[in-house]
C-alpha positions, 0 to 999 in steps of 0.5 A: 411467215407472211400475212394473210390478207386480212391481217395486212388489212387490219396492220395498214389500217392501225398504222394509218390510224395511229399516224391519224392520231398523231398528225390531228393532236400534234401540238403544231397542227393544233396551234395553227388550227386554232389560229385559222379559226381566229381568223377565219372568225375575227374576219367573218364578223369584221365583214358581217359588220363592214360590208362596205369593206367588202371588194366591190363585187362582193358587195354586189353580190350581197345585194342579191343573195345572204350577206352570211354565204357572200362573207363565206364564199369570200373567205374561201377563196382566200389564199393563206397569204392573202387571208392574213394579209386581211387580218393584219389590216382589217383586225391590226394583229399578227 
């Protein structure tokens, strides 16, 4: 017996969400999560406080515009690797 359309819909949607579910609360996925938001925030706060620390053009552009969205636009375009290669030397963890 094949499925109508709706019930295909409404079969694709509970799979997605299920594997939704699994992928957000897997063990995993929630420890590298919260280590980024370690990070992320460790980072923001060391540059709030440092600003000199900042690349020259950074700290530049703080001159002109909120030091918070200079901090933030920094950090976004950030690699992984580079992100931690800033934490380890700016924060001294791993």
């Amino acid at each position: 017996m094949a499925l109508k359309h709706n019930d295909k819909y409404q079969l694709e949607k509970l799979f997605y969400e299920y594997y939704a579910v699994l992928l957000l609360y897997s063990i995993s996925i929630v420890r590298e999560k919260d280590d980024a938001e370690e990070i992320i925030t460790e980072l923001f706060s060391f540059w709030i406080t440092n600003p000199l620390a900042l690349p020259h053009n950074y700290h530049e552009k703080a001159q002109t515009e909120a030091l918070p969205r200079v901090v933030c636009d920094y950090i976004a375009g950030m690699t992984d690797h580079f992100i931690i290669e800033q934490y380890e030397k700016y924060c001294g963890r791993n």
